[in-house]
Every structure is written in structure tokens, then in C-alpha cells.
C-alpha positions as CSV (number, residue, x, y, z in Angstrom):
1,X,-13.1,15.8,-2.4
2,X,-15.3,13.3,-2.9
3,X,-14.0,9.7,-2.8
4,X,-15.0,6.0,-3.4
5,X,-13.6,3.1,-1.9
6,X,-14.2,-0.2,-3.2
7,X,-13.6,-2.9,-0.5
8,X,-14.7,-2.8,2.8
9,X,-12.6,-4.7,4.7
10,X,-10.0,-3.8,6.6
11,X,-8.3,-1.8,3.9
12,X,-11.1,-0.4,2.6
13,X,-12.3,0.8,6.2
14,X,-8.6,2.1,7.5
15,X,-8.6,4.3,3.9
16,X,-12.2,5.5,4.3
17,X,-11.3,6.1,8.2
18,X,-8.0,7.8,7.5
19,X,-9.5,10.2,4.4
20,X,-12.8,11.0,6.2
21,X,-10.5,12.8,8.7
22,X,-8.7,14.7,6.7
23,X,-12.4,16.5,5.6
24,X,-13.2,13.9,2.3
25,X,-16.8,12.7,1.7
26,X,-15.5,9.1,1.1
27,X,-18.4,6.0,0.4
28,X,-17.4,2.3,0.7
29,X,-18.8,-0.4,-1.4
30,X,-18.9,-3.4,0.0
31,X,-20.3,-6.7,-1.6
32,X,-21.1,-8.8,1.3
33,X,-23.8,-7.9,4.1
34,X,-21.2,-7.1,6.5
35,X,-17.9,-5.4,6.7
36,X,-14.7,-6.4,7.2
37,X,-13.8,-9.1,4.8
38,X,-11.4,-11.5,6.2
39,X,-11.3,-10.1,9.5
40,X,-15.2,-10.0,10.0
41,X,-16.9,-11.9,12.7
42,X,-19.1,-14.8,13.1
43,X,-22.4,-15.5,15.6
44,X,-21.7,-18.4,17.3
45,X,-24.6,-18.3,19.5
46,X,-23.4,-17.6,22.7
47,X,-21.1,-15.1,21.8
48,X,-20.0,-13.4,18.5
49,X,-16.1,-13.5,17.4
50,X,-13.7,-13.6,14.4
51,X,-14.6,-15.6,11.3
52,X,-10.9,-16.3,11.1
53,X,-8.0,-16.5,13.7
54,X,-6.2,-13.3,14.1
55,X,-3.6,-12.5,16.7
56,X,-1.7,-8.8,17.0
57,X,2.4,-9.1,18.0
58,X,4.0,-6.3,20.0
59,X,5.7,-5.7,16.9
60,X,3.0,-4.5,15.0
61,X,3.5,-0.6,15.7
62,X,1.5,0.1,12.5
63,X,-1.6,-1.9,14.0
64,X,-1.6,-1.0,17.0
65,X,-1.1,2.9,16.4
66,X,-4.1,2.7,13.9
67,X,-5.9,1.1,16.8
68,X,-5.6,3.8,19.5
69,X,-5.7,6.2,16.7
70,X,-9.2,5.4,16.4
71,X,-9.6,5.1,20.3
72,X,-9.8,1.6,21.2
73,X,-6.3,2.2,22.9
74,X,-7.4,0.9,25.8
75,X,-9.5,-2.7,24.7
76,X,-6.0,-3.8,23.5
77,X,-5.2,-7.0,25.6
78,X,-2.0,-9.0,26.2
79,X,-1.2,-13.2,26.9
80,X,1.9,-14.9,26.8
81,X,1.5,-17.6,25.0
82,X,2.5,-20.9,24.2
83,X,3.6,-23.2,20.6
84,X,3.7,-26.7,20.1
85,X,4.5,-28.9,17.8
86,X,3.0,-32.1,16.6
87,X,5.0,-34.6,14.7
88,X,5.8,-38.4,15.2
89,X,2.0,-38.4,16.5
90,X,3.3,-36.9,19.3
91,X,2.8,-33.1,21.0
92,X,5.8,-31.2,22.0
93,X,6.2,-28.0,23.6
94,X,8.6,-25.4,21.7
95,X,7.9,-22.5,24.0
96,X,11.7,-22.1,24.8
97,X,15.2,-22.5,24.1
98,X,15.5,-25.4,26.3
99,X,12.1,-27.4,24.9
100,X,13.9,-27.0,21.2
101,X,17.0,-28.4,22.9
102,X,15.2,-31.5,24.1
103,X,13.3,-31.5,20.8
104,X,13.7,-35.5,19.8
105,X,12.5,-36.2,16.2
106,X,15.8,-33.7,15.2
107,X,19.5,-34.7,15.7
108,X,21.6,-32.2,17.4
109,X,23.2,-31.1,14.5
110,X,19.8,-30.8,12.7
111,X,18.9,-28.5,15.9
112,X,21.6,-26.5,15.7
113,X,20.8,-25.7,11.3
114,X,17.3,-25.4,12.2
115,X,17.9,-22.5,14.5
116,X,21.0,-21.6,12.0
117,X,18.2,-21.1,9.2
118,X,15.8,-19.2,11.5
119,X,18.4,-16.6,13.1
120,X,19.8,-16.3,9.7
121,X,16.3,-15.6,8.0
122,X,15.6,-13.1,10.6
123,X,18.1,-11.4,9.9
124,X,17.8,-11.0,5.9
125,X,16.6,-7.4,4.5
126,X,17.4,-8.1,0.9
127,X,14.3,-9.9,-0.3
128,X,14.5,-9.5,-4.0
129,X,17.0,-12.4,-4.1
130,X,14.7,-14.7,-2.5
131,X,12.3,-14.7,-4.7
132,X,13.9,-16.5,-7.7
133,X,14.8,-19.1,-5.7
134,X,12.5,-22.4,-4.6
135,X,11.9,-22.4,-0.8
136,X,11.9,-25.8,-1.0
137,X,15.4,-25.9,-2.4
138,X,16.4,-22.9,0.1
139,X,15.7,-24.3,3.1
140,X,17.4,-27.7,2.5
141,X,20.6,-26.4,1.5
142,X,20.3,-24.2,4.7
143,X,19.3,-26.5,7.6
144,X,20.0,-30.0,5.6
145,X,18.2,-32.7,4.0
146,X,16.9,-34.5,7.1
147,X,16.0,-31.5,9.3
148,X,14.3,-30.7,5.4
149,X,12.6,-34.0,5.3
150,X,11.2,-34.0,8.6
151,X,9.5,-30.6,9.8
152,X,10.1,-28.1,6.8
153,X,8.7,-29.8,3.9
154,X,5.5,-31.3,5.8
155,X,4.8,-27.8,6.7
156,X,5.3,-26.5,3.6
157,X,2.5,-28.9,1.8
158,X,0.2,-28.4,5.0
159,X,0.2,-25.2,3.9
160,X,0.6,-24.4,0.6
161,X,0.3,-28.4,-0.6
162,X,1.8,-29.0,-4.2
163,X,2.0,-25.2,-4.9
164,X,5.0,-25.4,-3.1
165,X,7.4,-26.2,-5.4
166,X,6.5,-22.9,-7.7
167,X,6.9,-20.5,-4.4
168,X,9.8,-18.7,-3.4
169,X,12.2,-18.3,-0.6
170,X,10.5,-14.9,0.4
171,X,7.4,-16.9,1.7
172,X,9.2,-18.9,4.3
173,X,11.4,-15.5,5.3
174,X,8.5,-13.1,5.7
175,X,6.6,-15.6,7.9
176,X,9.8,-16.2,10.1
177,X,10.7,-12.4,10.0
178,X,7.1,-11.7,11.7
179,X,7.0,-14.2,14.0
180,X,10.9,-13.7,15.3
181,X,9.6,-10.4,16.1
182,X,7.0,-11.8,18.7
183,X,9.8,-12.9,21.0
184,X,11.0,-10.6,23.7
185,X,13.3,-9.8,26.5
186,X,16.0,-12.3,27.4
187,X,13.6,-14.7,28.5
188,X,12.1,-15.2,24.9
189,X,8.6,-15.7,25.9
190,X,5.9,-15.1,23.6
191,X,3.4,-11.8,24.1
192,X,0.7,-11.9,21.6
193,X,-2.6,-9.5,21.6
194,X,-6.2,-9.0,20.7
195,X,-8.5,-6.4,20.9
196,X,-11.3,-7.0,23.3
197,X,-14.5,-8.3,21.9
198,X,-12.5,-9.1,18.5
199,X,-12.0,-7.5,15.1
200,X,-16.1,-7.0,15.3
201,X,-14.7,-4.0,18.5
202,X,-12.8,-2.1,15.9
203,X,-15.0,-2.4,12.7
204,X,-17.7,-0.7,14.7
205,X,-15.9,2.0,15.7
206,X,-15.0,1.9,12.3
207,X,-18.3,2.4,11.4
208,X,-19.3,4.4,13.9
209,X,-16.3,7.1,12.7
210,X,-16.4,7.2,9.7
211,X,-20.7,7.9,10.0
212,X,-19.9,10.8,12.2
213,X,-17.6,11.8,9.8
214,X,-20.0,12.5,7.0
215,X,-19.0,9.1,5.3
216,X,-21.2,6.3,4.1
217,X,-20.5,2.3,3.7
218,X,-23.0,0.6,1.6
219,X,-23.3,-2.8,2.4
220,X,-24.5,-5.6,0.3
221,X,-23.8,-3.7,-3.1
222,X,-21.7,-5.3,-6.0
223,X,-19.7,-3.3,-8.0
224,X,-20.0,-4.1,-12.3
225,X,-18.1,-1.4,-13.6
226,X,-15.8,1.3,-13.0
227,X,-14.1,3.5,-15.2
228,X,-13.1,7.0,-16.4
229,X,-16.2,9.7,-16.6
230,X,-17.8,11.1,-19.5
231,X,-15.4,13.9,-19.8
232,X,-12.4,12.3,-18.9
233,X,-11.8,13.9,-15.5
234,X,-12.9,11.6,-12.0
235,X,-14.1,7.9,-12.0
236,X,-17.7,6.6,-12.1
237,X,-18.4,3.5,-10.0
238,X,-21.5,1.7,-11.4
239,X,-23.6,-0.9,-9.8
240,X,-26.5,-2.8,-12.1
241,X,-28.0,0.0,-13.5
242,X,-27.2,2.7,-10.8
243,X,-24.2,5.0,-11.6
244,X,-22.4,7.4,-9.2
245,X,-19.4,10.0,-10.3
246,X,-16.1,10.0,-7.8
247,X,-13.4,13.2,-7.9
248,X,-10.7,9.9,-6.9
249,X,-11.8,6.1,-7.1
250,X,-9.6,3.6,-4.5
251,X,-9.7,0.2,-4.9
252,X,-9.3,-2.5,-2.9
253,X,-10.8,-5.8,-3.6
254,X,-8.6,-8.6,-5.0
255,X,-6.9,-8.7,-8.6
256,X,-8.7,-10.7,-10.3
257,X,-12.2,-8.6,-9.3
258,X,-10.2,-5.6,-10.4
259,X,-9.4,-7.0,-14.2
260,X,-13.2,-8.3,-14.5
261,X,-14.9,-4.5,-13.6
262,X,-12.1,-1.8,-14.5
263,X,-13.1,-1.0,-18.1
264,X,-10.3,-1.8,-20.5
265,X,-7.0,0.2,-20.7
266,X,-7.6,1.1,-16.8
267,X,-5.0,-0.9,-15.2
268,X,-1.7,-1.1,-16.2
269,X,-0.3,-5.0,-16.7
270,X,3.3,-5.6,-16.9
271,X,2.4,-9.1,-16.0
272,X,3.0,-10.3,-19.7
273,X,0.0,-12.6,-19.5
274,X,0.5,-14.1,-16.0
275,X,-2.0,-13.8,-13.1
276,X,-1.6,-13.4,-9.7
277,X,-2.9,-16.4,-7.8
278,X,-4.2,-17.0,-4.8
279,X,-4.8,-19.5,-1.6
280,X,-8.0,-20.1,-0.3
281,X,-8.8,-21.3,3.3
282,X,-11.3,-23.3,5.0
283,X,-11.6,-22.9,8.6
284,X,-13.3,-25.3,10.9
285,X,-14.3,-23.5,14.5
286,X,-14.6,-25.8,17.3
287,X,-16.4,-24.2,20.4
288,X,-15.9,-26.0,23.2
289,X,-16.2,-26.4,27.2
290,X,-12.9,-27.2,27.5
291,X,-9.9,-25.7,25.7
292,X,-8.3,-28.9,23.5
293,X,-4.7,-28.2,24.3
294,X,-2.5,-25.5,26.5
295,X,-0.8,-24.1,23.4
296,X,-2.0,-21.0,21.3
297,X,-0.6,-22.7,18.0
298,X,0.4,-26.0,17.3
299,X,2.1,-26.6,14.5
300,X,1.6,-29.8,12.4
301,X,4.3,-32.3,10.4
302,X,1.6,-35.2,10.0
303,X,0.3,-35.9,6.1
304,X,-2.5,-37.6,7.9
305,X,-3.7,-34.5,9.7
306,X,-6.1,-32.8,7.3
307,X,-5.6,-29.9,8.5
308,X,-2.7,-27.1,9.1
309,X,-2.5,-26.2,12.3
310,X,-4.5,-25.9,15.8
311,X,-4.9,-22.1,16.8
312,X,-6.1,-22.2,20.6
313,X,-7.6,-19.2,20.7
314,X,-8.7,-19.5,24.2
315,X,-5.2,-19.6,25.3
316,X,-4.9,-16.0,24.5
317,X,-8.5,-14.9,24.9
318,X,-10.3,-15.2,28.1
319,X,-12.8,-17.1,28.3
320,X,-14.9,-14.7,30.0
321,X,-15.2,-13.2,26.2
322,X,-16.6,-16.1,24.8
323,X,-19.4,-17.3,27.5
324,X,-17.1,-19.3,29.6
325,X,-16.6,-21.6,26.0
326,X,-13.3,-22.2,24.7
327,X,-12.5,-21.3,20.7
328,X,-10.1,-23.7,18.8
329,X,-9.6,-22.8,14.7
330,X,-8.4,-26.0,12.6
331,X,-7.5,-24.3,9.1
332,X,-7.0,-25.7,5.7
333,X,-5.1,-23.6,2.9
334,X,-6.2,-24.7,-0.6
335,X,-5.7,-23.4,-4.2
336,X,-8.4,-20.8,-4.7
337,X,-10.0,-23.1,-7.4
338,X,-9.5,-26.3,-5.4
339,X,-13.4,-28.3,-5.2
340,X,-12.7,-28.7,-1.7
341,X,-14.0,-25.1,-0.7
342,X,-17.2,-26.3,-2.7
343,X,-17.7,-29.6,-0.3
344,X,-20.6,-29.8,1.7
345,X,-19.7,-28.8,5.7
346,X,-20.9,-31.7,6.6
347,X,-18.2,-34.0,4.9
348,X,-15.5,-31.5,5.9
349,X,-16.7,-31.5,9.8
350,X,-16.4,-34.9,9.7
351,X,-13.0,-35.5,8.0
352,X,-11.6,-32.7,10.5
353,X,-12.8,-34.0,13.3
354,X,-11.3,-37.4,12.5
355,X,-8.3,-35.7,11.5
356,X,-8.5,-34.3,15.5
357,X,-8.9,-37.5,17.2
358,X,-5.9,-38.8,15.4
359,X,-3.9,-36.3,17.3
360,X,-6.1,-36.6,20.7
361,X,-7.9,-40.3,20.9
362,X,-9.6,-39.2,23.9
363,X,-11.0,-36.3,22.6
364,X,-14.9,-36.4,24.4
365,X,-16.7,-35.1,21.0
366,X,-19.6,-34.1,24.2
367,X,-17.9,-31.6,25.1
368,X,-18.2,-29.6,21.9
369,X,-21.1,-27.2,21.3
370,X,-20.5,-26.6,17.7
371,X,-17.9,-27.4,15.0
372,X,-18.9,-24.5,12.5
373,X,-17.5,-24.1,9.0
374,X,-15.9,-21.0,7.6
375,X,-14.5,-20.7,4.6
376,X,-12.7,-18.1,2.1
377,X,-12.0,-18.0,-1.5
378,X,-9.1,-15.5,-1.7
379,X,-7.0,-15.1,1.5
380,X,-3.7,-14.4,0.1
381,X,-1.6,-14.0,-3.2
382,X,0.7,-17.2,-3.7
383,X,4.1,-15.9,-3.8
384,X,5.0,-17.8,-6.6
385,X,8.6,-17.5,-8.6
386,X,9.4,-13.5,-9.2
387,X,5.7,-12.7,-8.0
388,X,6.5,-9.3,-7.9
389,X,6.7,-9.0,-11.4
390,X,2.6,-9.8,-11.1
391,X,1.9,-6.9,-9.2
392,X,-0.5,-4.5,-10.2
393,X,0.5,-0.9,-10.0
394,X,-0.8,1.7,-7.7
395,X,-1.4,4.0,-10.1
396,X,-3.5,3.1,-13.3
397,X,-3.8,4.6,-16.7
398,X,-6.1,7.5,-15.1
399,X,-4.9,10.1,-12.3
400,X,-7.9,9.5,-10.1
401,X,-8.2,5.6,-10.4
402,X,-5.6,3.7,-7.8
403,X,-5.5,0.4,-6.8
404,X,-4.3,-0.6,-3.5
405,X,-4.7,-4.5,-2.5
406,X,-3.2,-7.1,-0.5
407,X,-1.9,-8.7,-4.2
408,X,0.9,-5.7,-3.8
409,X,2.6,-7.3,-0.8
410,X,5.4,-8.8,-2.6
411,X,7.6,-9.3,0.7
412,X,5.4,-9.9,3.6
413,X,2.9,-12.4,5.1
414,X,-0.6,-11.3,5.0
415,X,-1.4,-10.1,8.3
416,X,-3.5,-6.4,9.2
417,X,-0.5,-4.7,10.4
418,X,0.8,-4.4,6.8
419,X,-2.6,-3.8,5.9
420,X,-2.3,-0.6,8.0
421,X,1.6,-0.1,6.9
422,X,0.0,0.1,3.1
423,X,-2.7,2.2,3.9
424,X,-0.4,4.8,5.9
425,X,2.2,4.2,3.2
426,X,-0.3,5.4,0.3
427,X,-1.8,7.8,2.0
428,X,1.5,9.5,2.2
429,X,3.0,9.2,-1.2
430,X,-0.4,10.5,-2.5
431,X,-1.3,12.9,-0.6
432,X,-0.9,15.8,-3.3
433,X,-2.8,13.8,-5.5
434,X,-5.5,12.6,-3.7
435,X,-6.0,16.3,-2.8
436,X,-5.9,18.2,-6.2
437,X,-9.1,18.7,-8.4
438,X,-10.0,15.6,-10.8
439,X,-8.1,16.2,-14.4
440,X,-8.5,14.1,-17.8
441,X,-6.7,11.5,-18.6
442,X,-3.7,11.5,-21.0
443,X,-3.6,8.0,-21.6
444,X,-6.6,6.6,-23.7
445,X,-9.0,5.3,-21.4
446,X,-12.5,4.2,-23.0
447,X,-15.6,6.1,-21.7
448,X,-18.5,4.2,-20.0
449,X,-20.6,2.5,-22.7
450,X,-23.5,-0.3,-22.8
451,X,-21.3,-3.0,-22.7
452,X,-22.7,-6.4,-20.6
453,X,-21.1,-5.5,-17.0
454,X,-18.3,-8.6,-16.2
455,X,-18.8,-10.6,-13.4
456,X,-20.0,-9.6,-9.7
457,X,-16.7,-8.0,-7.3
């Protein structure tokens, strides 16, 4: 069978991967120069790592599976780790039951609700509930309106800012679900992973597989069109003025690319005019000779703070990875048409950094050896009121068009172990289909004409 895969991130990669395999001659088309997507990698001139900060929980069975699937088994490393918190302009250690006792800007009482909501989150499996109701309203009438006043809402507008008060309860839930599960033993010490060398490790031997497999990944290529053959039976992807014909097209780009190049009638929408809507990020990377505090996340409550959080990622990776530097990620979520992904680096190095010595006056700005700027338009759907109602459908209006994207996680946080849960999860319900012989679509799908090509994926 011979398949296209549109995307070549980490979705894109794990289906091309996973269907190369199984005998398909599968070629990914991938906008950017390099792979990967959110999870690519940056140069940072003495060493290369993540563009973004990722971090794998023992949890993630999916993840991990896929990763010794592939044979990198052995490059998986593990920390335990530590989580701060930063409110009051003060730091404080949450790294155990006792440091949350001795937590001072919450009462007793507001204690014992916070870790009321959390247990009681954790333990939720009916999400469809959730998600008509306001998280912001949830989680006060849970934990109360001081404990509400004082950590959750400042972390809800650090992260999601006014868009808060449209999201649901099932954004708060999935995060805590996730994390919860990063706690082990009796002890209750965080263990959290990485793959040696970074995501730039596995998307080699990505690469690397899916060459050896008869499989090609075209870099650098934007996608105008696709849609339904001449004859009504397979998918042709087009590209300018280059066309190729696919048995199955799979893709996996984000939902607003697929509704400006899948020719009308394609994709099913149920959404009755509604779009789904996402957050965009913009990442600061501080690479340092010292690491900037002992905790691998530090959470922030501070309206001053222009940023979300501090990620120390040198707390979990060793240094000896990273030429004896020390990596520290300052993110910034954002609506996905906010100007402040457009402002120059400079402006936003400096308000960051001037957000940082707020929280650590004598930070020695000498020891830094660069303060790089990273920054995405599309991280993650906003899990707004009913959002699942906004989904797009696996399966479209043809039998060999599907469309599997990070827009169809209704019920979990965006993180690439349920990237891997939806790949394996498709892979399975589809199987017959993706291996029986292209056939014509019933529905009405319009054949590929000389129409002016939408905008770029």
C-alpha cells in the first residue's frame, strides 16, 4: 500500500514508523526543514537539545514502549526530581507531603481542600461532565475561595490568561491526572525521564528506520491541496504544481491547516460553525554555567512574572549532555493570534529576564551564555466549553482520507505519550482499512481542479 503522511512530527513520524513495518511504502511531508515539530531540537552552540521542554513520567507505558520499540531502550534515563513553588515573592519547596504541610501562604484548612481537590481529581474517570463546567468555577467550589484566590486562579491566567474563563474543568483534571501519576512508592518522590541526547536521539532513529524501511520524509515541502483522485478511488497530495497519487492519505498537521488544503466536502464538520482554537507558546532558553534553582519546575502565582513557569532542565539532565552548561526553559502560553508571538526577541529577552530578576535579585546575568528565543504558533487545542463537540472526525467523507491530530485529544494534556496512545489506538481500529485496496467514494467529494491552492500547511 502505498501511503502519505502529512505532518512530520512526532505523529507523523510514529505513523510512518509503525506502517513502514508492517511492509507500506509510506512518504512524509513535512513543511519545515527539519522534523519533529514541537518536539524538534535546537543548536545552541555547544550542544544541540529540545526546542521546547519535554520530560517522560514512568507512567507513560505508551511512550516508553514506542521508544524501545524502535531500540533506543537503553538511552532512556531517570532523575528524581524536585517542584517548587513561587508565590508571595518567595520560593518554596513542594517536593513532599511534609513541605505542603509547612506550606505558609495557605491556611490549614485551605491545605487540607487543596489536597482534597487533587486526590479527588485523580481519581475522576468520567470526563464528559467536566467539560460543561468552568474550571474556574470548579475549582473554587472544590478547595474554596481563598485557596481559589491565591494559587489556582494565578496559575490559571499564567497559563491560559483571560481564555480561562471559556475553558473547562477537563483542562485542570487531565493535567493533575498526568502529573499524580509521576509520584511513586510510599515515599512520593518524583522519577521523571528523558531520552539521552534529547528528542533529536529518537527522530534520527526515526529517520534512520523508516529509510531502511523503503520510506521517504520530504523535508521542506508545503502541502496546497489534497483531495480525492481523478477516479474517485485513493487521495492525491499536491504541492505547487507537483502532484503525487496515495492508495490511503493520513493527516496530521493542525485543524485549521486541514480546512484550508482538504478540497471541499473532505472533512466532515459537526462543529456548527465553531473552530477549534488554539494556544501558542513562546519559550525563552536560558543556557547557563550555573543551574538557576535546584528544582526541575517551579511553579509561579506572581501577575508580575511574565512568564509561566521555570523548567530546570539541568535538574533532570546531566550536565555532561549539554557541555558542562546548565538549560533553564521560561515559557509563555498565549492565544495563537496574540501579537506577542510577533515581538521582536530582543524586547521579549529583555522583559523575561527582568521578569527573572524579580524572582532572583542576585541573578549574575555573566553567567549566562545565551538567552535564545523559541517560539510556536500552535501548541495545543484550548479546551474550551464542550470542545469535544469541535473535534474533527477520524474518518472524512472519503475511505482513504483520515485525519488524526492532536485537536482530537478531547480529555488529555498534550504530551507525546498520548501522541503514541493515538497513533497505536488508530493503527488498531483501522487496520482492515488501511490494508484493503483504495475504492471510490460514496459521498460526493469534488475532483482536483485549477482552483487557486489555499494557504501554505
Amino acid at each position: 500500500m502505498k501511503i502519505g503522511v502529512i505532518g512530520g512530527g512526532l505523529m507523523g513520524l510514529a505513523l510512518a514508523q509503525r506502517l513502514s513495518a508492517q511492509g507500506h511504502r509510506v512518504t512524509v511531508y513535512e513543511r519545515d526543514r527539519q522534523v519533529g515539530g514541537l518536539t524538534t531540537w535546537h543548536d545552541y552552540g555547544a550542544f544541540e537539545w529540545d526546542k521546547f521542554y519535554h520530560v517522560i513520567l514512568p507512567s507513560d507505558a505508551q511512550l516508553i514502549g514506542f521508544i524501545r520499540d524502535i531500540g533506543l531502550g537503553e538511552r532512556l534515563c531517570w532523575a528524581r526530581t524536585l517542584t517548587g513553588f513561587y508565590v508571595d515573592r518567595q520560593f518554596h519547596s513542594m517536593s513532599s507531603a511534609v513541605e505542603f504541610l509547612r506550606f505558609p501562604p495557605v491556611s490549614l484548612i485551605g491545605k487540607l481542600r487543596l489536597a482534597l481537590t487533587i486526590l479527588y481529581c485523580a481519581r475522576i474517570d468520567d470526563w464528559r461532565r467536566l467539560e460543561r463546567i468552568p474550571v474556574g468555577a470548579w475549582l473554587e467550589r472544590l478547595g474554596g475561595k481563598a485557596t481559589y484566590e491565591k494559587i489556582w486562579k494565578p496559575l490559571l491566567l499564567a497559563k491560559l490568561g483571560d481564555n480561562y474563563q471559556r475553558v473547562s474543568a477537563v483542562f485542570i483534571w487531565s493535567y493533575i491526572k498526568r502529573m499524580f501519576s509521576a509520584r511513586e512508592g510510599s515515599a512520593q518522590k518524583e522519577q521523571l525521564g528523558h531520552v539521552a541526547g534529547g528528542y533529536k536521539t529518537l527522530f534520527g532513529r526515526l529517520q534512520s528506520v523508516i529509510g531502511q524501511a523503503g520510506g521517504e520524509i520530504r523535508t521542506g515541502v508545503t502541502v496546497s491541496r489534497v483531495a480525492a483522485a481523478a477516479d474517485g478511488a485513493g487521495m492525491t497530495i499536491e504541492c505547487g504544481t507537483s502532484a503525487e497519487r496515495f492508495d490511503k492519505v493520513l493527516f496530521t498537521s493542525p485543524a485549521n491547516v486541514l480546512r484550508q488544503v482538504a478540497e471541499p466536502g473532505l472533512v466532515r464538520d459537526d462543529a456548527r460553525g465553531r473552530e477549534v482554537e488554539y494556544l501558542g507558546v513562546i519559550c525563552m532558553v536560558l543556557v547557563t554555567r550555573q543551574p538557576l534553582t535546584p528544582y526541575y519546575i517551579v511553579n509561579i502565582a506572581d501577575p508580575r512574572i511574565p512568564f509561566t513557569g521555570i523548567i530546570g532542565m539541568s535538574n533532570l539532565v546531566s550536565p555532561t549532555q549539554t557541555a558542562g552548561l546548565h538549560m533553564t526553559f521560561l515559557p509563555k502560553y498565549v492565544d495563537s493570534n496574540s501579537p506577542v508571538l510577533r515581538r521582536p526577541d530582543d524586547e521579549l529577552r529583555h522583559e523575561f529576564l527582568e521578569g527573572l530578576r524579580l524572582m532572583i535579585p542576585d541573578l549574575d546575568e555573566r553567567g549566562i551564555e545565551s538567552a535564545v528565543i523559541n517560539r510556536a504558533i500552535k501548541v495545543q487545542p484550548l479546551q474550551v466549553l464542550e470542545y469535544s463537540s469541535l473535534v474533527p472526525s477520524i474518518e472524512s467523507a472519503h475511505p482513504d482520507f483520515f485525519v488524526v491530530n492532536t485537536s482530537q485529544f478531547t480529555h488529555m494534556t498534550l504530551n507525546n505519550n498520548e501522541v503514541i496512545r493515538a497513533v497505536d489506538g488508530f493503527l488498531a481500529a483501522y487496520a482492515e482499512r488501511l490494508a484493503a485496496a483504495p475504492r471510490a467514494a460514496t459521498a460526493s467529494v469534488a475532483s482536483p481542479s485549477p482552483i487557486p491552492h489555499p494557504q501554505r500547511a
